[in-house]
C-alpha positions as a Markdown table, in Angstrom:
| # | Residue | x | y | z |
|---|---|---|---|---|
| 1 | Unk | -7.7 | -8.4 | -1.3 |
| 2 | Unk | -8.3 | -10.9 | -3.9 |
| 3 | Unk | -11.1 | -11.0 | -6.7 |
| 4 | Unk | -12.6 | -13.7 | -5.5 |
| 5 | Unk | -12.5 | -12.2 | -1.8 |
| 6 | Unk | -14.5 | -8.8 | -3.4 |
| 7 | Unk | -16.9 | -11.4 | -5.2 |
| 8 | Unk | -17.5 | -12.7 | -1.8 |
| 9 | Unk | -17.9 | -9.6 | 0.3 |
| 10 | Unk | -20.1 | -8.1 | -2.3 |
| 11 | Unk | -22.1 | -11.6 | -2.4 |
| 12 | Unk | -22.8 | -11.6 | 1.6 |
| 13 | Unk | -24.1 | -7.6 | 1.3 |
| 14 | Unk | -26.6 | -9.2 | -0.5 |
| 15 | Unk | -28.3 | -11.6 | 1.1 |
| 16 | Unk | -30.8 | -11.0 | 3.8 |
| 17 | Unk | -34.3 | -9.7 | 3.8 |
| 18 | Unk | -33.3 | -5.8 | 3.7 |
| 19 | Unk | -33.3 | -5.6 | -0.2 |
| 20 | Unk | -31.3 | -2.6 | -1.7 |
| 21 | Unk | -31.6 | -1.0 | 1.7 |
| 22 | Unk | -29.9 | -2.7 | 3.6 |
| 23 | Unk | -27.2 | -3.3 | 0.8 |
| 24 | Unk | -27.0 | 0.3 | 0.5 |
| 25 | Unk | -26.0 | 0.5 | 4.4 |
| 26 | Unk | -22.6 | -1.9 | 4.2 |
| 27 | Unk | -21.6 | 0.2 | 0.8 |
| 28 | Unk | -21.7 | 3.3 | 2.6 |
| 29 | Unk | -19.8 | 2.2 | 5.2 |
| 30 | Unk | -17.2 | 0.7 | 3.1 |
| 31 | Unk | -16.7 | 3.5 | 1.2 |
| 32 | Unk | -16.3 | 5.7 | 4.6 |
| 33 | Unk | -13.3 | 2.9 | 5.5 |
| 34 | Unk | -12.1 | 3.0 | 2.2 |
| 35 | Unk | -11.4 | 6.7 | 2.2 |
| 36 | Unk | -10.5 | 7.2 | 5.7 |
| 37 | Unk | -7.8 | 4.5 | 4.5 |
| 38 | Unk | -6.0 | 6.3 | 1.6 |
| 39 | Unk | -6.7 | 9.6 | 3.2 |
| 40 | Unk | -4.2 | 8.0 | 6.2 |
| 41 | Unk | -2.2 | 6.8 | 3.6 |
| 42 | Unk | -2.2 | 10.1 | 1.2 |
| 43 | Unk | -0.5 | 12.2 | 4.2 |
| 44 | Unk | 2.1 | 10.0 | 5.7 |
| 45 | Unk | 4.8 | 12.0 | 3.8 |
| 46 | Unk | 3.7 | 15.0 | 6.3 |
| 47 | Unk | 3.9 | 12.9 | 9.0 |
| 48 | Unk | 7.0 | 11.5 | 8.1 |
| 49 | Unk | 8.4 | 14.4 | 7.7 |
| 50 | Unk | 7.6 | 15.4 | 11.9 |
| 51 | Unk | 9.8 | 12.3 | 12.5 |
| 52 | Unk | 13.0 | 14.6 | 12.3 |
| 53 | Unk | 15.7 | 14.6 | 13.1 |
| 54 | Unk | 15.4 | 10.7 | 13.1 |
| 55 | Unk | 16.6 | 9.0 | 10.3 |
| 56 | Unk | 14.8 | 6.6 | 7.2 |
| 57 | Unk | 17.0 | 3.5 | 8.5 |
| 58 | Unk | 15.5 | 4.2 | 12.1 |
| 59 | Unk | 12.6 | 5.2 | 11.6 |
| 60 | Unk | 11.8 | 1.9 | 9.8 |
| 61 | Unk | 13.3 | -0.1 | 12.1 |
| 62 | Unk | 10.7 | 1.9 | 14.8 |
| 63 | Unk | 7.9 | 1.2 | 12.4 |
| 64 | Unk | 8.4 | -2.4 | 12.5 |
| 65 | Unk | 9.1 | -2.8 | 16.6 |
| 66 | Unk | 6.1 | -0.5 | 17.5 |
| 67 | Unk | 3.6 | -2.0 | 14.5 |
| 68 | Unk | 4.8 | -5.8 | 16.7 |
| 69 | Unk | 3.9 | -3.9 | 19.7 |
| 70 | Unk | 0.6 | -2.7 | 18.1 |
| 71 | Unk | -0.4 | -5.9 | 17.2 |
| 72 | Unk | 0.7 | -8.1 | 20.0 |
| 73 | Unk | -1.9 | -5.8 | 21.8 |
| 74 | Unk | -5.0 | -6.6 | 19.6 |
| 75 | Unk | -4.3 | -9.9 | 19.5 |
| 76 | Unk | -4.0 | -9.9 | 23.4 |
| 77 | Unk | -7.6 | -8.0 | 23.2 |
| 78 | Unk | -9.1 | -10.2 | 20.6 |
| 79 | Unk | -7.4 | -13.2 | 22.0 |
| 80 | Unk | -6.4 | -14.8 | 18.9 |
| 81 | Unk | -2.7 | -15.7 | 19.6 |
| 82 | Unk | -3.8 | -19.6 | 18.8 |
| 83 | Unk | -4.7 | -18.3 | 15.2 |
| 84 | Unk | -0.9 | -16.1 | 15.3 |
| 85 | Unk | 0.3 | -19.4 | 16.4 |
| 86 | Unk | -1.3 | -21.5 | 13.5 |
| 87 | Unk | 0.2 | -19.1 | 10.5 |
| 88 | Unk | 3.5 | -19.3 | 12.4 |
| 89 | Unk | 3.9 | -23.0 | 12.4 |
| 90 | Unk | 2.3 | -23.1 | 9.0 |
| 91 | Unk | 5.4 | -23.3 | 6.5 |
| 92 | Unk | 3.3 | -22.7 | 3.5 |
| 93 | Unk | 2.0 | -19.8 | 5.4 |
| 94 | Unk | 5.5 | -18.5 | 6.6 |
| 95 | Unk | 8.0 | -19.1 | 3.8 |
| 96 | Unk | 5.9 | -16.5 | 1.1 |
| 97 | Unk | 4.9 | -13.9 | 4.1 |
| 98 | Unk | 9.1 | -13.9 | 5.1 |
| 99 | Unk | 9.2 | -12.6 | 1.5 |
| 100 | Unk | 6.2 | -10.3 | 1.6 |
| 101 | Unk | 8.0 | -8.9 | 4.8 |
| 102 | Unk | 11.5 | -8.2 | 3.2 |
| 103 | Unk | 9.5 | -6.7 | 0.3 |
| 104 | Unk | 7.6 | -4.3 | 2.6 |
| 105 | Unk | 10.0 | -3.6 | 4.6 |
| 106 | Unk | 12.2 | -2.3 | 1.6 |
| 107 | Unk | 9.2 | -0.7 | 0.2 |
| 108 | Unk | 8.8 | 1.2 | 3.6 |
| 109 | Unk | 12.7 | 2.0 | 3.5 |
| 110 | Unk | 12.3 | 3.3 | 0.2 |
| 111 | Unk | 9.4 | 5.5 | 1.2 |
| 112 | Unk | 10.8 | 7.2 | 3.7 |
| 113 | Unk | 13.9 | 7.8 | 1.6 |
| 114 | Unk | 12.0 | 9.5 | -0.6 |
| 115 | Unk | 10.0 | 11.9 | 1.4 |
| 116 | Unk | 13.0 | 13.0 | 3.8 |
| 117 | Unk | 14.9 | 13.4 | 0.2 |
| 118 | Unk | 12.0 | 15.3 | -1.2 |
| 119 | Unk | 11.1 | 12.9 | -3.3 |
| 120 | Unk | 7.7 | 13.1 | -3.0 |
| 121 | Unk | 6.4 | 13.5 | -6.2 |
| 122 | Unk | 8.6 | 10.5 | -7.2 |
| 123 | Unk | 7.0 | 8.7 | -5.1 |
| 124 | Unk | 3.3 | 9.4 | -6.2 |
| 125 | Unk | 4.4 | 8.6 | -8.9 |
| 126 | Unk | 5.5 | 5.0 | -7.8 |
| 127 | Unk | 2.1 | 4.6 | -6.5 |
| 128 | Unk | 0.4 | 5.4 | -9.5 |
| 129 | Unk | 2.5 | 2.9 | -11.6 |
| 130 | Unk | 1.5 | 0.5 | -9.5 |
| 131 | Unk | -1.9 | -1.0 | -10.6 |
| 132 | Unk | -0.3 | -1.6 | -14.2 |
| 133 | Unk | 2.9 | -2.9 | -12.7 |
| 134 | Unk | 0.4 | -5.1 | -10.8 |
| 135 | Unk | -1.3 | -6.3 | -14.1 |
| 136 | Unk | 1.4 | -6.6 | -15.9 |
| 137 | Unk | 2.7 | -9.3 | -12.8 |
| 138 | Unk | -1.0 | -10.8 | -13.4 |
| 139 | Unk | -0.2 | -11.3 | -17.0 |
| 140 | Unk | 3.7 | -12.8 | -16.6 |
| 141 | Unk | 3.0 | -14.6 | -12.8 |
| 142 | Unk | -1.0 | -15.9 | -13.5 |
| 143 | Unk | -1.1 | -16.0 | -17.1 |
| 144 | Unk | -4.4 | -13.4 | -17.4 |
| 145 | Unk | -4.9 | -12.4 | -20.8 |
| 146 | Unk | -5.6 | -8.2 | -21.0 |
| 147 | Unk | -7.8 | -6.6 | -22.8 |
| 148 | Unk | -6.7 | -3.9 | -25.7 |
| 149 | Unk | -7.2 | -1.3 | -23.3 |
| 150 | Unk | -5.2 | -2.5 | -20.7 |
| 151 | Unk | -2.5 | -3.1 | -23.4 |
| 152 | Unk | -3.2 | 0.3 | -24.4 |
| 153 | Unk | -2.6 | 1.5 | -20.6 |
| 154 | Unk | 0.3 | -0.2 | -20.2 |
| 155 | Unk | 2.2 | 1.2 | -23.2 |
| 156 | Unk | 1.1 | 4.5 | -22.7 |
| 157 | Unk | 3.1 | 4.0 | -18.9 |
| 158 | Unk | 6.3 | 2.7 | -21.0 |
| 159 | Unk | 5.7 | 6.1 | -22.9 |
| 160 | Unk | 5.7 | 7.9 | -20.0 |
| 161 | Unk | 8.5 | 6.2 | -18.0 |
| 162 | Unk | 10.8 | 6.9 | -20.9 |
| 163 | Unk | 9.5 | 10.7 | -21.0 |
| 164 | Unk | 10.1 | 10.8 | -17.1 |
| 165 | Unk | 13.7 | 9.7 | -17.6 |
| 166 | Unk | 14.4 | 12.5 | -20.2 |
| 167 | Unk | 12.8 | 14.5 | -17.1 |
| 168 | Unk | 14.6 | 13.6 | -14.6 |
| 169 | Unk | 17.8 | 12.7 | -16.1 |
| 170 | Unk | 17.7 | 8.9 | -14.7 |
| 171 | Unk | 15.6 | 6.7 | -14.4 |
| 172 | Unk | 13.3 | 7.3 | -11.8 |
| 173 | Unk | 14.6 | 4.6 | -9.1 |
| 174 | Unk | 12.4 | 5.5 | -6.2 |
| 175 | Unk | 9.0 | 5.1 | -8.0 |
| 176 | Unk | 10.1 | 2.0 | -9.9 |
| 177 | Unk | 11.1 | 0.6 | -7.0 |
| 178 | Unk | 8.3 | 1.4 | -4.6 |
| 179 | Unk | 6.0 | 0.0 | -7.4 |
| 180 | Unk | 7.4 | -3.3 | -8.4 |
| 181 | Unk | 8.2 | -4.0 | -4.5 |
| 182 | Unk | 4.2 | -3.0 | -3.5 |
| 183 | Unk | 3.6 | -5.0 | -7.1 |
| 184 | Unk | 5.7 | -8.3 | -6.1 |
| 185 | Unk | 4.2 | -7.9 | -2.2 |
| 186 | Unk | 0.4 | -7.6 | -3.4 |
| 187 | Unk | 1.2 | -10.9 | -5.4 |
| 188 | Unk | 2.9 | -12.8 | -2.8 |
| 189 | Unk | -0.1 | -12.0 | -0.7 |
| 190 | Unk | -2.6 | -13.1 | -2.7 |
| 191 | Unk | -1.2 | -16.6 | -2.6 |
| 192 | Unk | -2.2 | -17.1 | 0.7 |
| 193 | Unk | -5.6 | -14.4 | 1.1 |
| 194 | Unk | -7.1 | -17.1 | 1.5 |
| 195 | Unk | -5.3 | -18.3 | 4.6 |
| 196 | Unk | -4.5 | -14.8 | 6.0 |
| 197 | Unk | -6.3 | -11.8 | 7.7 |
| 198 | Unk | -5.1 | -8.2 | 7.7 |
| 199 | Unk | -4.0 | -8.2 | 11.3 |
| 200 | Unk | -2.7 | -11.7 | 11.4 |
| 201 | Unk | -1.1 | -11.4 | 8.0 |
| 202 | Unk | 0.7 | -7.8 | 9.7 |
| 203 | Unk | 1.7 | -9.5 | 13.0 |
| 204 | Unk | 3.7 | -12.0 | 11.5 |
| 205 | Unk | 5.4 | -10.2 | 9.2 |
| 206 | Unk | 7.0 | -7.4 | 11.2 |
| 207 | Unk | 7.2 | -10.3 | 14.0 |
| 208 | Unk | 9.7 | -12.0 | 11.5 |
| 209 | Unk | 11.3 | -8.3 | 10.4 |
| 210 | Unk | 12.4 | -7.9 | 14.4 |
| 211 | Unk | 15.4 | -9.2 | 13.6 |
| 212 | Unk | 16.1 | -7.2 | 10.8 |
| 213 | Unk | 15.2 | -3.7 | 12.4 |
| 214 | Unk | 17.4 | -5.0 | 15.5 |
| 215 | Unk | 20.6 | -5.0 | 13.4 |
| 216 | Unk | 19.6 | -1.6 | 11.7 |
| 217 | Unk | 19.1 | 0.1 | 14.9 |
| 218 | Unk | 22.2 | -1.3 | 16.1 |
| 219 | Unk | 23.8 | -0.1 | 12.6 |
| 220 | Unk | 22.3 | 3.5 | 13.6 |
| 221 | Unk | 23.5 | 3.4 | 17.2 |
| 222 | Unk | 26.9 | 2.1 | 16.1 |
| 223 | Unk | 27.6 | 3.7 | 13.2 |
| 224 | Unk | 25.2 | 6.2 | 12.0 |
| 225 | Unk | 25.8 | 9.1 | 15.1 |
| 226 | Unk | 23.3 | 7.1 | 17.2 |
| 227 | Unk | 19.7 | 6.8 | 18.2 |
| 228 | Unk | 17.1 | 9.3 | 18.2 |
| 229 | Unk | 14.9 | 7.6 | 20.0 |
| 230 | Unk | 14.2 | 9.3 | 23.9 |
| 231 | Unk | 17.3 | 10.9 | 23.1 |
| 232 | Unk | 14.9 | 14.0 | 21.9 |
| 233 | Unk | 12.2 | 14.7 | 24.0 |
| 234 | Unk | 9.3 | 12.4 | 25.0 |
| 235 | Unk | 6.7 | 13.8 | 22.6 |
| 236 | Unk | 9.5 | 12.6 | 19.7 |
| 237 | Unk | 9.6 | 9.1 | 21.4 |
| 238 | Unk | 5.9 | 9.3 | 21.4 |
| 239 | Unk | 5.6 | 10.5 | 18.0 |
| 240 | Unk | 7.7 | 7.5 | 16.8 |
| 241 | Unk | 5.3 | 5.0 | 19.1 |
| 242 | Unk | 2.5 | 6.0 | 16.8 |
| 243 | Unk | 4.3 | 4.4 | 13.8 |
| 244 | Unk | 2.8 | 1.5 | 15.0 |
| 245 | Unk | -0.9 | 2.5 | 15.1 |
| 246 | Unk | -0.3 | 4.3 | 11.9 |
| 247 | Unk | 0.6 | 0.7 | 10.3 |
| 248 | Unk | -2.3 | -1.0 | 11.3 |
| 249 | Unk | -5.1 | 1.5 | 11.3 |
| 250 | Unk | -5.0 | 1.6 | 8.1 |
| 251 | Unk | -4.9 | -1.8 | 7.4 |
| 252 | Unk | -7.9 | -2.4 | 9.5 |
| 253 | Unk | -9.9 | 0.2 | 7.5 |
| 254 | Unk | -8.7 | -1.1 | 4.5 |
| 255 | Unk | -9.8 | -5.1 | 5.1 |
| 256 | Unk | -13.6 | -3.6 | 6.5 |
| 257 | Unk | -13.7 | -1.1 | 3.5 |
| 258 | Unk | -12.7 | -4.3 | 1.3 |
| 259 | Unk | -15.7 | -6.9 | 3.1 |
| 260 | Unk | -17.9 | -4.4 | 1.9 |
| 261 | Unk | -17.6 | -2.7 | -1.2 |
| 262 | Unk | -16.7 | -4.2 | -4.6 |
| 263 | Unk | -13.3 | -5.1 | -6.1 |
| 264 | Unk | -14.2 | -1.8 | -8.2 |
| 265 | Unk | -15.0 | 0.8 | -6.3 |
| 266 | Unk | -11.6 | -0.2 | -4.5 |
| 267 | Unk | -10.3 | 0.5 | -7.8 |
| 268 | Unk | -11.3 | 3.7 | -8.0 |
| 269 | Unk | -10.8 | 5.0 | -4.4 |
| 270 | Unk | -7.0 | 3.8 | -4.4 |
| 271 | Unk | -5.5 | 6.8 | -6.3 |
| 272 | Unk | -7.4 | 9.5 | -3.5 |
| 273 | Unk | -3.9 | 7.7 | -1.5 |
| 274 | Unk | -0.6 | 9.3 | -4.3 |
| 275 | Unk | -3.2 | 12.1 | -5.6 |
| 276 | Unk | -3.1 | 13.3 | -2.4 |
| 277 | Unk | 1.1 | 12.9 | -2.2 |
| 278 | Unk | 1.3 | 14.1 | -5.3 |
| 279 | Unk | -0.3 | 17.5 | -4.1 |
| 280 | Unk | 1.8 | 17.0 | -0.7 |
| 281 | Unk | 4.9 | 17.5 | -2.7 |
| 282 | Unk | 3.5 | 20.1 | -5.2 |
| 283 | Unk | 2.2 | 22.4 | -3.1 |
| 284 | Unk | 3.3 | 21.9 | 0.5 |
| 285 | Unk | 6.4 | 20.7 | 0.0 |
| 286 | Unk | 7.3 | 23.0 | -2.9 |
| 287 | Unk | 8.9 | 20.3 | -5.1 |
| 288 | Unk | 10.2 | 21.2 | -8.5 |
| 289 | Unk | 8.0 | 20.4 | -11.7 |
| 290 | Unk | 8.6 | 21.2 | -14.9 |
| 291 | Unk | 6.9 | 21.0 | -17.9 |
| 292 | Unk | 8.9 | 17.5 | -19.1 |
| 293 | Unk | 8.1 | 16.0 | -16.0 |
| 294 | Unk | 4.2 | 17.1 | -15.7 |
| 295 | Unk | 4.2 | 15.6 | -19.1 |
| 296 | Unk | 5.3 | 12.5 | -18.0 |
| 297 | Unk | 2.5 | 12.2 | -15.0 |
| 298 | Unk | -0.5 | 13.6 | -17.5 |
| 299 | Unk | 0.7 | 10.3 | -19.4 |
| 300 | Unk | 0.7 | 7.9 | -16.5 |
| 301 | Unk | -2.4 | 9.3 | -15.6 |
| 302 | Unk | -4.0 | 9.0 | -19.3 |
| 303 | Unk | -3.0 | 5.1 | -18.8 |
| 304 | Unk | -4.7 | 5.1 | -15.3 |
| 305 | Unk | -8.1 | 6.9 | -17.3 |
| 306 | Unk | -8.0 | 3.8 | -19.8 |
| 307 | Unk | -7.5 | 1.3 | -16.9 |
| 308 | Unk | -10.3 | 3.0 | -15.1 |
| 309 | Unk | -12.9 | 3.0 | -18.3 |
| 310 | Unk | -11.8 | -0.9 | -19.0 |
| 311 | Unk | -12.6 | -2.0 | -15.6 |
| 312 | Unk | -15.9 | -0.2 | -15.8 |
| 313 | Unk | -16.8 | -1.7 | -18.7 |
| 314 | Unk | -15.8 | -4.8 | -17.6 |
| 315 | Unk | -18.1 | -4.6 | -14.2 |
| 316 | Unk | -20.8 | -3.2 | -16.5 |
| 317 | Unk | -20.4 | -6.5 | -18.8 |
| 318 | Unk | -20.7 | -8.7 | -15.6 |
| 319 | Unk | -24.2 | -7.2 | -14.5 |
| 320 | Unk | -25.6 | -7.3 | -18.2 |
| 321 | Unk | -27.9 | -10.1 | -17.6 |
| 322 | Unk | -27.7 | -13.0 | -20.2 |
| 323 | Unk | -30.5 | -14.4 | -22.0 |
């Protein structure tokens, strides 16, 4: 969601003839979407990891079919396939969501990859990162100027990406990469926010990825030992059905959560999502973490703190009425 999308949402709770109580209402509401949304999101590496014996490469390929399948039925339901019709035949529309698609679709890959490699902690980490990799994109992409804070947060992270890779004895691929691809996709998107809703924006990206997850499940079926898929029981073909409602959900809570609570508090509530795959990994999953590498994370997460404080400070300054 865009700035000027949050500006808007928190605009409309306004108005009316409820006052505070009725504003109060939308915001509590909100907030009970935005958690139920990175509380889905937190866990997926536990339901990821019920997806075996199927593999990353089909498993994303599953995502993608069922999350078309998902969505071809709301839009059915909602009757809106003149609207899935319009972005489609809209080129300014189509050419930056066929890059948001590859983008997610190699952020999904790499997702996966982590958590059946138990890499779980790496990727936490990935999606902590994030929000500076985002405003560092803000800074070289839409020429936003940062505050010293934020330049404060984001060297701290450089500081802590170098300590990580004395860590982990490489540089940490998998969160790098599922951070700048999330990064690059939130930015691509907010090109065309304007033009795009959750479920529209969704349907036509994993309609346009079809082809793509074809050839990797014929890749799989050909040359990976084959398809899991009703090969393994129907509760493991039903369990890989739900990819698709576990795409969308989310992103349904996520766009109501985002109509009604400010651009902050989604600020805030977006680390409940690798805080709780961070203690997925820790203490479920049993991943290793020494002291070098829980050195690196208190640092990434003393960035996060400043980032945190700045954009409270900053929504603070916006309410401070001027005389």
């Amino acid at each position: 969601m865009s700035a000027g999308e949050a500006t808007a949402a928190a605009a409309a709770s306004s108005h009316g003839g409820g006052g505070m109580a009725s504003a109060r209402q939308p915001r509590r509401a909100g907030l009970v979407y935005g958690v139920v949304t990175y509380l889905i999101w937190g866990v997926l590496p536990l339901y990821f990891v019920l997806m075996a014996p199927t593999g990353p490469v089909e498993l994303v390929a599953a995502r993608v079919i069922f999350s078309v399948v998902f969505c071809a039925i709301i839009v059915a339901v909602t009757r809106r396939w003149r609207h899935i019709g319009a972005l489609l035949a809209d080129r300014h529309v189509v050419g930056p969501l066929a890059v948001a698609a590859l983008l997610i679709y190699a952020n999904w890959q790499l997702y996966v990859i982590a958590v059946e490699t138990a890499h779980v902690l790496e990727a936490s980490l990935g999606y902590f990162i994030n929000p500076i990799v985002t405003v560092l994109l803000a800074v070289i992409f839409q020429h936003e100027r940062l505050t010293r804070m934020q330049w404060a947060a984001v060297g701290v992270s450089v500081v802590a990406i170098a300590v990580l890779v004395v860590a982990y004895g490489q540089v940490p691929w998998i969160g790098l990469g599922l951070a700048l691809s999330f990064g690059f996709y939130g930015l691509i998107k907010s090109r065309v926010a304007d033009r795009v809703d959750a479920i529209g924006g969704l349907t036509v990206e994993t309609t346009l990825l079809v082809p793509v997850a074809i050839a990797a499940l014929v890749v799989v079926e050909v040359g990976m030992g084959g398809l899991t898929f009703a090969r393994t029981g129907v509760g493991h073909a039903l369990l890989l059905a739900s990819t698709g409602v576990v795409t969308a959900v989310p992103l349904m809570t996520f766009a109501a959560a985002s109509r009604r609570l400010p651009l902050s508090w989604l600020g805030f509530i977006q680390y409940l999502g690798p805080t709780l795959q961070f203690l997925i990994g820790l203490l479920v999953l049993h991943e290793p973490m020494p002291a070098a590498r829980l050195a690196g994370f208190a640092l990434i997460w003393a960035a996060i703190a400043l980032l945190l404080v700045d954009g409270a400070l900053q929504a603070r300054r916006a309410h401070v009425p001027r005389g």
